[in-house]
C-alpha positions in Angstrom: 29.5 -32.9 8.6 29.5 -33.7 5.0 25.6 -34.0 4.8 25.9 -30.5 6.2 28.3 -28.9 3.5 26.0 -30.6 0.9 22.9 -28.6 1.8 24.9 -25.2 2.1 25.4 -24.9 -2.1 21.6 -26.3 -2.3 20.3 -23.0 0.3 22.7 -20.2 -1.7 21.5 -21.6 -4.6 17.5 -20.9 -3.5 18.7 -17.5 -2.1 20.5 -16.5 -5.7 17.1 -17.3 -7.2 14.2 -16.1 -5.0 16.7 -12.9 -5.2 16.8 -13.2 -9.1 12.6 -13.5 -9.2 12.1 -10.6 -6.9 14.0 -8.7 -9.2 11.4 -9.0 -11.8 8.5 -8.1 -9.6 7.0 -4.7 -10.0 7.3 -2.2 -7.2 4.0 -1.5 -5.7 3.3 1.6 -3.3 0.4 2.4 -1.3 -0.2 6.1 0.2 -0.2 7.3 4.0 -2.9 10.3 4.1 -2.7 12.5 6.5 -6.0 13.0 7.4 -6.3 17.1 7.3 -3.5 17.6 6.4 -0.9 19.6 8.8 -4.3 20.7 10.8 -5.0 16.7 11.5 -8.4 16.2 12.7 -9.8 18.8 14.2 -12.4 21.6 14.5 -12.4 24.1 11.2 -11.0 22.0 8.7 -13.6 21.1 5.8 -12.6 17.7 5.1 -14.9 17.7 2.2 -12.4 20.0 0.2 -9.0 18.5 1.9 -10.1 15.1 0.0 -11.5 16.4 -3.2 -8.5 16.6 -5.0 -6.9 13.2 -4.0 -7.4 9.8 -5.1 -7.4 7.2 -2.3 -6.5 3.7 -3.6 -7.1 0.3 -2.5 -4.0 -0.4 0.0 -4.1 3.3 0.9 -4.1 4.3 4.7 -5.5 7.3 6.3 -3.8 8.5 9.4 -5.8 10.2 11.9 -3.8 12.4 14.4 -6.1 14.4 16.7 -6.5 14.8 20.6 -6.7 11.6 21.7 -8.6 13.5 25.5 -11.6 15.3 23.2 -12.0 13.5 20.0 -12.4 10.3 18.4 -12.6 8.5 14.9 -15.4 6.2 14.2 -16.4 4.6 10.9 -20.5 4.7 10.0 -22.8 4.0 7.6 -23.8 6.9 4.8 -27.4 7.6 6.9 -25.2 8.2 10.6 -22.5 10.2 8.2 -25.0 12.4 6.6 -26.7 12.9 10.3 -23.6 12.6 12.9 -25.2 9.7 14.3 -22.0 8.2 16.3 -24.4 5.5 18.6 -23.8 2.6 16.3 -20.6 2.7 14.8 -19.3 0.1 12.1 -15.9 0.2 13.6 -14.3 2.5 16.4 -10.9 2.9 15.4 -10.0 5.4 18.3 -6.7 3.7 20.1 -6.3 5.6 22.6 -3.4 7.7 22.0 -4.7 10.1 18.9 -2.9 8.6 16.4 -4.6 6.0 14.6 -4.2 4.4 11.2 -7.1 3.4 8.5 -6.3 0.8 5.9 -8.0 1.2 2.9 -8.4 -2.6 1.5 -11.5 -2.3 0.1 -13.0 -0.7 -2.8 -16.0 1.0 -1.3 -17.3 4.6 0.0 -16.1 5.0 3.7 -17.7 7.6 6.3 -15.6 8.9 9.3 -16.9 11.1 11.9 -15.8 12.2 15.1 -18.5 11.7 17.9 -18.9 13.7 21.4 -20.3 16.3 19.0 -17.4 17.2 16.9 -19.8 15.8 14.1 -21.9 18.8 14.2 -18.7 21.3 13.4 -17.6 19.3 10.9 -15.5 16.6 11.6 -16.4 14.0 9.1 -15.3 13.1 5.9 -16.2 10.3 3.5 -13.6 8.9 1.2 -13.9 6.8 -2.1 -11.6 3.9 -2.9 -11.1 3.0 -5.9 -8.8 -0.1 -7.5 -5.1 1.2 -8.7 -5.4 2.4 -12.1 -3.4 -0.5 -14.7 0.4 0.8 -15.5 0.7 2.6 -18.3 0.8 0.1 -21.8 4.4 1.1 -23.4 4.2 3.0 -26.6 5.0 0.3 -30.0 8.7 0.2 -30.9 8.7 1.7 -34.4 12.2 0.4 -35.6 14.2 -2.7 -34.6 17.0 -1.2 -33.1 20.2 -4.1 -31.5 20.0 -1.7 -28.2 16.3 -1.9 -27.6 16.3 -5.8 -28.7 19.2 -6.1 -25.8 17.6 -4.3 -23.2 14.5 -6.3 -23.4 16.3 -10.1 -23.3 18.3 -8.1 -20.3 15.4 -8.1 -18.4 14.7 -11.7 -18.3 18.5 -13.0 -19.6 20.4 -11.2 -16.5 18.4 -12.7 -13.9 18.3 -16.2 -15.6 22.4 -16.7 -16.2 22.4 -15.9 -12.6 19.9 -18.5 -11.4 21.6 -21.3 -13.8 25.1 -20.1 -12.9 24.1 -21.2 -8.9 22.5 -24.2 -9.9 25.6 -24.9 -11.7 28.0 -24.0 -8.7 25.5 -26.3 -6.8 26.1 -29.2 -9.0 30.1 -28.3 -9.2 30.0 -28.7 -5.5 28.2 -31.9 -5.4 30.3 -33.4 -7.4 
């Protein structure tokens, strides 16, 4: 039982610091497109203009929501895009129930169409994805002000008196 209580302070002490280092880590957030937006993918939508005015980035998904009886979503090369050629698909990512999910992890030009003919009336898009621009570089500090100075050392000096201060309750404990 003792060699038990001893390995308690040593786990709460991990927790307090993983905790304290995923503080520090940037949020990052991908995008779930709607593919067509509240028409889905269907006949008379022109996806060409639905996707000019959005960016799709790398860890992006496109949702697909169609009728899973009549219609399908299969990814092609630029020649089957450009002629609805759905015979040879690079990927068939129909499920079955009409509501299927895309993720974008590459940085490349994809081609959807819809086969059983749905090609031919327009039910294709093609999609660029690009790498997440960098985050914005923070404008220069012009004057040394105490409150800017603080909120810096905050940043890394918060998370660090917690880590040392479990350590420490660790070591109290041991002891």
């Amino acid at each position: 039982m003792e060699r038990l209580r001893r390995g308690v302070p040593s786990l709460s002490a991990a927790v307090v610091l993983l905790c304290a280092v995923f503080m520090m880590i940037p949020e990052v957030s991908s995008v779930r497109y709607i593919v067509g937006g509240n028409m889905g993918w269907s006949t008379n939508v022109n996806y060409t203009i639905w996707a000019r005015d959005k960016h799709f980035y790398n860890g992006d998904w496109l949702f697909f929501v169609y009728d899973r009886n009549q219609m399908n979503v299969l990814e092609v090369n630029k020649t089957d895009y450009e002629s609805c050629n759905s015979d040879h698909p690079l990927h068939n990512w129909t499920t079955g129930a009409g509501r299927d999910v895309v993720p974008l992890n590459v940085t490349r030009q994809y081609y959807f169409v819809s086969g059983k003919g749905f090609c031919y009336g327009g039910m294709k898009i093609s999609v660029l994805v690009e790498n997440p621009p960098p985050p914005p570089v923070a404008s220069p500090i012009k004057s040394k002000s105490i409150i800017s100075t603080y909120t810096f050392r905050g940043q890394i000096l918060i998370p660090a008196v917690f880590a040392i201060a479990a350590v420490w309750d660790s070591f109290l404990r041991l002891c």
